[in-house]
Backbone as numpy.savetxt, mean C-alpha at the origin, in Angstrom:
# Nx Ny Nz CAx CAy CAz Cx Cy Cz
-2.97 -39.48 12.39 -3.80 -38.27 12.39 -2.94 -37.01 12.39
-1.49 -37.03 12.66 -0.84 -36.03 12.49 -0.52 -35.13 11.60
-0.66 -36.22 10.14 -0.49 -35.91 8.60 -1.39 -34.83 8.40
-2.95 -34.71 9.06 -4.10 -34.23 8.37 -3.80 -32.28 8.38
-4.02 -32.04 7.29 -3.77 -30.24 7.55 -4.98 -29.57 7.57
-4.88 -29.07 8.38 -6.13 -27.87 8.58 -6.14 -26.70 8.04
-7.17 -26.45 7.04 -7.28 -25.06 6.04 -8.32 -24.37 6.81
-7.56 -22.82 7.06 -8.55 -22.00 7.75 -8.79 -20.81 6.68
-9.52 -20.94 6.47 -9.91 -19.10 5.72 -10.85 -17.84 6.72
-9.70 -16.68 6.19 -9.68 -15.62 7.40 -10.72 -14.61 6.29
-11.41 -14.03 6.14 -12.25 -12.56 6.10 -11.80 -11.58 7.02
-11.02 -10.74 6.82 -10.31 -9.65 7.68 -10.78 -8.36 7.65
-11.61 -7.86 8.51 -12.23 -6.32 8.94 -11.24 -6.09 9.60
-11.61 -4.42 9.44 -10.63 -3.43 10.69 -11.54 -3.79 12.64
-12.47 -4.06 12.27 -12.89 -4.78 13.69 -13.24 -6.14 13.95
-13.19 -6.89 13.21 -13.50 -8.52 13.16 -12.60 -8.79 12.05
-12.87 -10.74 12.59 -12.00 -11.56 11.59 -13.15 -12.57 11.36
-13.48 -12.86 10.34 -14.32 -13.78 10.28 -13.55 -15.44 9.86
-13.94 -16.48 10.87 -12.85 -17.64 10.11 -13.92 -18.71 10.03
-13.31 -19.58 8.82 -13.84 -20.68 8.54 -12.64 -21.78 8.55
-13.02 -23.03 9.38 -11.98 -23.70 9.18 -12.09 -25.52 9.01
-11.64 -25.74 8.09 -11.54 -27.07 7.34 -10.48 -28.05 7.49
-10.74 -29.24 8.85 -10.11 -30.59 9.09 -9.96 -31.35 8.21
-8.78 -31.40 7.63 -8.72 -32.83 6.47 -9.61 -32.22 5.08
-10.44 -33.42 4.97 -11.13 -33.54 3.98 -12.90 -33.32 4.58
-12.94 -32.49 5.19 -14.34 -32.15 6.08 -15.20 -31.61 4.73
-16.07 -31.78 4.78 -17.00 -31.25 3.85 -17.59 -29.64 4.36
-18.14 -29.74 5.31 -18.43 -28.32 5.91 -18.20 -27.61 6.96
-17.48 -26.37 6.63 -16.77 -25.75 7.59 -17.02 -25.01 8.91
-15.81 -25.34 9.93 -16.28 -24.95 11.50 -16.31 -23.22 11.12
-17.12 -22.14 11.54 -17.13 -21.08 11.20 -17.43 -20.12 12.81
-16.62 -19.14 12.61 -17.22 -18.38 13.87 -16.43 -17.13 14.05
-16.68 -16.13 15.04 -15.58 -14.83 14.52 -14.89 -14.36 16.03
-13.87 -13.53 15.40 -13.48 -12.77 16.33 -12.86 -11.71 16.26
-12.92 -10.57 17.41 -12.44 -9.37 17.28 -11.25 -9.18 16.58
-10.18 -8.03 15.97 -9.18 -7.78 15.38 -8.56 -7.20 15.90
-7.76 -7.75 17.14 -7.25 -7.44 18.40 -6.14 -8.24 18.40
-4.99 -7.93 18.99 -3.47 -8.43 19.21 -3.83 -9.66 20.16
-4.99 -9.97 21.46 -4.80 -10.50 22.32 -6.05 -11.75 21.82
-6.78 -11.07 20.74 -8.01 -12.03 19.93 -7.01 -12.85 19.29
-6.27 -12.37 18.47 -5.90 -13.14 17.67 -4.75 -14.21 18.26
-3.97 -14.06 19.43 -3.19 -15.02 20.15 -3.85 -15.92 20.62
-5.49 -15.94 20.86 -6.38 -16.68 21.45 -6.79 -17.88 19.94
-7.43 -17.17 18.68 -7.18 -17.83 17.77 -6.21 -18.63 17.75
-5.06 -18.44 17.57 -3.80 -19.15 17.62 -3.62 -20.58 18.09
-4.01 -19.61 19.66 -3.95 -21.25 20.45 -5.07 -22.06 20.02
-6.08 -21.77 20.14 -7.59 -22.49 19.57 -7.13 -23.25 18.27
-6.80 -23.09 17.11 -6.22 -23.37 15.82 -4.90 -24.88 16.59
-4.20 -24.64 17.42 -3.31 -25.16 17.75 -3.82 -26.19 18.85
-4.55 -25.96 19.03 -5.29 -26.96 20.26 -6.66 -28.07 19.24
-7.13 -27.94 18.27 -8.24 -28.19 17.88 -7.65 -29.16 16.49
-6.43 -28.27 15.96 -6.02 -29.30 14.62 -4.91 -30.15 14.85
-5.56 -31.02 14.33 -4.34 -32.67 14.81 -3.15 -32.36 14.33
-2.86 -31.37 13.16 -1.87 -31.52 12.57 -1.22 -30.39 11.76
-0.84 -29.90 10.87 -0.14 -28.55 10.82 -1.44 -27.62 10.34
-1.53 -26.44 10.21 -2.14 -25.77 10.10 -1.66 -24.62 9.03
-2.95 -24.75 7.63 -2.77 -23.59 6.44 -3.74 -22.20 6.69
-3.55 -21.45 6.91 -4.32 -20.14 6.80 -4.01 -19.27 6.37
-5.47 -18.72 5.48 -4.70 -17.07 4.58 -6.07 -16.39 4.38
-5.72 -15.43 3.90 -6.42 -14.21 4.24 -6.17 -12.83 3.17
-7.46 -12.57 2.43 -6.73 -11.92 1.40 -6.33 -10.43 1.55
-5.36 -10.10 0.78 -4.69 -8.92 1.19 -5.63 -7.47 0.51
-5.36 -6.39 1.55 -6.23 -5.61 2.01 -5.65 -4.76 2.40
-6.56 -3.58 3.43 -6.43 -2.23 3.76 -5.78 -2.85 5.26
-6.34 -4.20 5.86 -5.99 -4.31 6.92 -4.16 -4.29 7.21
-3.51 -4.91 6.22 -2.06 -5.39 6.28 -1.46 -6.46 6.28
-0.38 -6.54 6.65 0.46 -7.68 6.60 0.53 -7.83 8.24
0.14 -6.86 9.04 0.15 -7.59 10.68 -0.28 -8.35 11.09
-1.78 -9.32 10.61 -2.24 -10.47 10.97 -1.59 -11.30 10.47
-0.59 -11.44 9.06 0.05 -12.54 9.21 1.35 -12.95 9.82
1.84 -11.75 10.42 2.83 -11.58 11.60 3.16 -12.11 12.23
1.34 -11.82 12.94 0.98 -12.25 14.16 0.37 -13.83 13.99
-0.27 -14.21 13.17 -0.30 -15.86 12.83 0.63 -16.78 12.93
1.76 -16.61 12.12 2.73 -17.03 11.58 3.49 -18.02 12.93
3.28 -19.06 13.30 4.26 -19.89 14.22 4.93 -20.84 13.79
5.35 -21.82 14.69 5.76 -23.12 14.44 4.70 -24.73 13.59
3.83 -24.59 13.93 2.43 -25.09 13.24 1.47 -24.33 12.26
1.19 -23.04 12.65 0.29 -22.53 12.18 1.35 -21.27 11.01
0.70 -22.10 9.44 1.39 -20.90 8.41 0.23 -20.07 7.73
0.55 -18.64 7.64 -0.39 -17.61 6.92 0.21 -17.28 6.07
-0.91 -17.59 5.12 -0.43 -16.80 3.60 -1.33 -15.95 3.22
-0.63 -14.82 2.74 -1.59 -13.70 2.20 -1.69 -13.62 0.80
-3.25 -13.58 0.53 -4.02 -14.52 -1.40 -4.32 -12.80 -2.04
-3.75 -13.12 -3.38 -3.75 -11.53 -3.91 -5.45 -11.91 -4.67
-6.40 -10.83 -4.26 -7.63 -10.87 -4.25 -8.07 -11.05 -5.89
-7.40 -10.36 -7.09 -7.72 -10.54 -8.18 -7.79 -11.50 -8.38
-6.81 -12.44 -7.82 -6.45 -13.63 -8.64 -7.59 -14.58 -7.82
-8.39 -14.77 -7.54 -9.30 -15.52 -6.52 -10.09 -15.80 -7.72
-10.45 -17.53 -7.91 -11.24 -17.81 -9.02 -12.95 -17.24 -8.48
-13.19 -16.93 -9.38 -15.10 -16.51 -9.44 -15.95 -16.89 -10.10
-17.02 -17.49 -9.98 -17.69 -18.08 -10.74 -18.55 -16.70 -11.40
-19.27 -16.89 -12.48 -19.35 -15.53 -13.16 -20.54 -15.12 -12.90
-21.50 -15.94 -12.18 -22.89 -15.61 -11.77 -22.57 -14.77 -10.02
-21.64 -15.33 -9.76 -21.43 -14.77 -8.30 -21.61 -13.69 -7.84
-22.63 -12.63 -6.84 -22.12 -11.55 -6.80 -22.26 -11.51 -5.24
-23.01 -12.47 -4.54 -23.61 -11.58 -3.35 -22.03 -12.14 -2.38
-21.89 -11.36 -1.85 -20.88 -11.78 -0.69 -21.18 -11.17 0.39
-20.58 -12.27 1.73 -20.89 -12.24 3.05 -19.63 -12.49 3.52
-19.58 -12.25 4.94 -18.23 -11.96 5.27 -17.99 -13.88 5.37
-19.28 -14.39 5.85 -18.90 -16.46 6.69 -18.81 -16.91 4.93
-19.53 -16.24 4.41 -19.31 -16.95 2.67 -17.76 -16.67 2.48
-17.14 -15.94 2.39 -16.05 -15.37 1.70 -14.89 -15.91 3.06
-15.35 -16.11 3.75 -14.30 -16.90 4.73 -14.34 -18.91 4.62
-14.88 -19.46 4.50 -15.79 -20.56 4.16 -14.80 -20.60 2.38
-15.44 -19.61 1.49 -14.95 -19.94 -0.06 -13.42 -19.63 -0.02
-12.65 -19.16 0.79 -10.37 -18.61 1.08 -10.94 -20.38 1.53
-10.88 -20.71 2.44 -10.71 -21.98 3.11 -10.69 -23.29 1.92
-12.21 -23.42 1.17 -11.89 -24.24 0.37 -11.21 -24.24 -1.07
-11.02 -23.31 -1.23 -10.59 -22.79 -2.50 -8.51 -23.25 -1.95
-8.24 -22.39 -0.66 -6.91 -22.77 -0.33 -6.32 -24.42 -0.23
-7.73 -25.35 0.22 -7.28 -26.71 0.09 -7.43 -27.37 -1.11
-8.04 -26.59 -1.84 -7.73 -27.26 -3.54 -6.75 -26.48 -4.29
-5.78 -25.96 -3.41 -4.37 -25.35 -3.89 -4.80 -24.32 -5.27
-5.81 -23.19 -5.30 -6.61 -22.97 -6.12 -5.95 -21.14 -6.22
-5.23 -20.78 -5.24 -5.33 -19.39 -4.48 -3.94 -18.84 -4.95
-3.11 -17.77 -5.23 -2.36 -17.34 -5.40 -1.42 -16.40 -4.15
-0.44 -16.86 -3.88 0.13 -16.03 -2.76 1.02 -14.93 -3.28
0.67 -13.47 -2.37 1.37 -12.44 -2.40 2.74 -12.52 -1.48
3.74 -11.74 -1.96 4.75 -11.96 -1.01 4.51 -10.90 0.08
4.18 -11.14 1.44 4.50 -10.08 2.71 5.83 -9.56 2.63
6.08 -7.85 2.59 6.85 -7.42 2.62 7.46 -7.35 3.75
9.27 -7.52 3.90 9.70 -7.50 5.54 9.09 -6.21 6.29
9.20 -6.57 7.36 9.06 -4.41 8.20 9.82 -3.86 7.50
11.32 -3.60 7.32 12.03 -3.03 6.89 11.44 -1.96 5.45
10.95 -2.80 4.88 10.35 -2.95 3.29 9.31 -2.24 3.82
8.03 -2.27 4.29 7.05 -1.62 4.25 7.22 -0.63 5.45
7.96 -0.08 6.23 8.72 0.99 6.40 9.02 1.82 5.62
9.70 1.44 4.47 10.55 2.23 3.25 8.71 2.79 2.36
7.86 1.82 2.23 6.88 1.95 1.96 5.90 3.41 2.48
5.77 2.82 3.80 5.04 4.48 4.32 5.65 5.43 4.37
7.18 5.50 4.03 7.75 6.89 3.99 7.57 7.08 3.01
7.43 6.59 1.63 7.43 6.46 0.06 5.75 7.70 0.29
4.31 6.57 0.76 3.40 7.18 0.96 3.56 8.91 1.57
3.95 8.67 2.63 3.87 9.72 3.33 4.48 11.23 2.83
5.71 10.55 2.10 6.55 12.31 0.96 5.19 12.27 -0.01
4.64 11.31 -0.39 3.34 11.62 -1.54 2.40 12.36 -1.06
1.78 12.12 0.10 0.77 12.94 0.75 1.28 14.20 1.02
2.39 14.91 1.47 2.96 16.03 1.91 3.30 16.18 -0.20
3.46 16.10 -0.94 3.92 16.30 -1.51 2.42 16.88 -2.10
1.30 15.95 -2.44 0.16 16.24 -2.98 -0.49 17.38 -1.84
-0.39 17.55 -0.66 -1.19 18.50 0.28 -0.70 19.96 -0.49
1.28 20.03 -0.27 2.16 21.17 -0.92 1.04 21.67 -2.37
1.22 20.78 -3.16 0.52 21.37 -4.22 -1.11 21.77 -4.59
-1.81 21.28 -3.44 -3.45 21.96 -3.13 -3.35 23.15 -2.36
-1.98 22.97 -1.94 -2.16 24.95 -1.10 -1.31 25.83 -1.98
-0.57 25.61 -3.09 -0.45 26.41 -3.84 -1.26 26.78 -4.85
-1.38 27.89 -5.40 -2.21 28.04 -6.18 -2.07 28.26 -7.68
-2.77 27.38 -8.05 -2.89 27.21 -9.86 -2.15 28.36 -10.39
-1.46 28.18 -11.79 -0.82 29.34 -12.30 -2.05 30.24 -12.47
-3.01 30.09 -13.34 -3.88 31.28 -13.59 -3.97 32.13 -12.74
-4.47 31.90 -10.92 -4.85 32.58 -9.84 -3.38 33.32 -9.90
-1.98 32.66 -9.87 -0.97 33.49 -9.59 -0.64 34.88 -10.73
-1.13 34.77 -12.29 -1.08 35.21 -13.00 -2.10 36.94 -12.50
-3.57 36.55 -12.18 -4.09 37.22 -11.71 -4.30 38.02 -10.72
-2.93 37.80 -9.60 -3.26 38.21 -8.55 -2.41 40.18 -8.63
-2.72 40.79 -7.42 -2.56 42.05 -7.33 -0.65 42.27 -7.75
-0.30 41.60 -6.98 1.58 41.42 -6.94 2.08 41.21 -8.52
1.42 40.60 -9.36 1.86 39.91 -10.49 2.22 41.17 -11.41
1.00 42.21 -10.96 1.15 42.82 -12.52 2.56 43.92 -12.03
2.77 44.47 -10.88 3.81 44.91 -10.39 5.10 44.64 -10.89
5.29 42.97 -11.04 6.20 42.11 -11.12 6.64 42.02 -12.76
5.47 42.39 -13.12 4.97 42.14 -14.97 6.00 43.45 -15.05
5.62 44.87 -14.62 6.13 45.66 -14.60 7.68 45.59 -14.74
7.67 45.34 -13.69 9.57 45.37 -13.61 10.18 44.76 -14.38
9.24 43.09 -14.83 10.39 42.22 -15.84 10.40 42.64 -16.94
9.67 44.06 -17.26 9.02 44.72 -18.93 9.93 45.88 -18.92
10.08 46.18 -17.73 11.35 47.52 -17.77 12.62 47.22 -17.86
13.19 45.82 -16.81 14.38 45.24 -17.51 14.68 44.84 -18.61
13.76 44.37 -19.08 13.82 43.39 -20.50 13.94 44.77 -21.19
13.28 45.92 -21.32 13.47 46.99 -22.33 15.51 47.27 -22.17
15.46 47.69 -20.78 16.68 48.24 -20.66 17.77 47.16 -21.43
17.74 46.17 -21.21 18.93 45.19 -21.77 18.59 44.90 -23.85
17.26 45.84 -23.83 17.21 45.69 -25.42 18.15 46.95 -25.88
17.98 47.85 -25.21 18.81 49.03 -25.44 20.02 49.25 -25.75
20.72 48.42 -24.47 22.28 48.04 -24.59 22.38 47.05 -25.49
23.91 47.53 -25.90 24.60 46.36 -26.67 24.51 44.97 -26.19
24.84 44.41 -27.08 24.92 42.55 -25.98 26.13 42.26 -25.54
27.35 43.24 -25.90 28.67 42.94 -25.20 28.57 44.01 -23.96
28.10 45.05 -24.23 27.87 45.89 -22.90 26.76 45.35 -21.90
25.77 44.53 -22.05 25.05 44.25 -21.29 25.24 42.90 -20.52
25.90 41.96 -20.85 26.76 41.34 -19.56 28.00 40.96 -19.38
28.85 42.32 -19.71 29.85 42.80 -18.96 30.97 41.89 -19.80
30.38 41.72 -21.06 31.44 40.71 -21.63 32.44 41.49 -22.68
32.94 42.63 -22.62 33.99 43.09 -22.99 35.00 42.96 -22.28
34.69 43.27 -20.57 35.60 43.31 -19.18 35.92 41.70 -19.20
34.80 40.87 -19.33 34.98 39.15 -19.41 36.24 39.14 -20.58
35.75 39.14 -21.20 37.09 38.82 -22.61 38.30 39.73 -22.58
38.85 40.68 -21.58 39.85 40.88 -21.30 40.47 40.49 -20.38
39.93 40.30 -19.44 40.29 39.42 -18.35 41.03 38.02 -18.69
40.08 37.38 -19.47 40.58 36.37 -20.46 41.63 36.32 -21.10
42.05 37.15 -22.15 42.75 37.25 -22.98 44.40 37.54 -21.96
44.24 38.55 -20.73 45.05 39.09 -19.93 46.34 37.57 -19.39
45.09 36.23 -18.98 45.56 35.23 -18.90 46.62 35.01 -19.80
46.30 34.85 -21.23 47.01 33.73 -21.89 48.27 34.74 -22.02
């Protein structure tokens, strides 16, 4: 009885976990839920580890929730894999979903080796990740508080500014182009070298 593996399929909310879980070759699955809590889910754990004769498969598809439930799964018996959601076969009439359906269909779908695994990124890696996010958000906020060229075009300061770059620009049409940046004094200086 040690051989037999136990397929659990997880449905993962930001406040519940919904699990379904499949002994061997069981036809219909033990189902029931629990909070999405650090001290819920060590309780799962043991429950999973106390209940299956023998190693234990669980996964859970990847989401808004993260890669911390499979973290926190992840032991000596009990392995979590996280299933990239596109790839989840669908039958084409399918639409209604429930959280015990969609925990119940990861479970059997995972014991007919049917499911595709994402790789969990190390901490390290999804560290590098939310700083990646986080310059994006400061980066996209920066550019909603500046304001569109048109508004800057229009504003009181601009035409001031219009001013001055219309009076320089005249003055440097006036002067020569060797008198106007100083490139007669440049090319003697130069020449003084060689």
């Amino acid at each position: 009885m040690k051989n037999v593996t136990t397929y659990v399929g997880i449905d993962a909310h930001k406040k519940d976990l919904f699990i379904a879980m499949l002994v061997g070759t069981q036809a219909t699955p033990v189902t029931w839920t629990v909070p999405n809590e650090p001290t819920a889910v060590r309780r799962l754990i043991r429950k999973l580890e106390r209940e299956a004769p023998g190693p234990v498969q669980a996964c859970y598809e990847a989401g808004p929730c993260g890669y911390a439930l499979q973290r926190q799964m992840t032991t000596a018996r009990v392995a979590c894999q996280v299933i990239a959601p596109a790839l989840i076969p669908r039958k084409p009439g399918e639409r209604v979903k429930t959280n015990a359906r969609d925990a119940r269909k990861l479970a059997e779908l995972h014991r007919a080796g049917l499911l595709t695994e994402v790789r969990p990124p190390t901490p390290e890696e999804e560290a590098v990740r939310d700083l990646c996010r986080a310059r994006d958000d400061v980066r996209e906020d920066l550019a909603a508080e500046s304001p569109p060229p048109r508004q800057i075009a229009s504003a009181p300061w601009a035409a001031l500014q219009r001013a001055q770059l219309d009076a320089g620009a005249s003055a440097l049409d006036r002067e020569s182009p060797v008198d106007a940046g100083g490139g007669t004094r440049r090319r003697g200086r130069l020449s003084a070298r060689d």
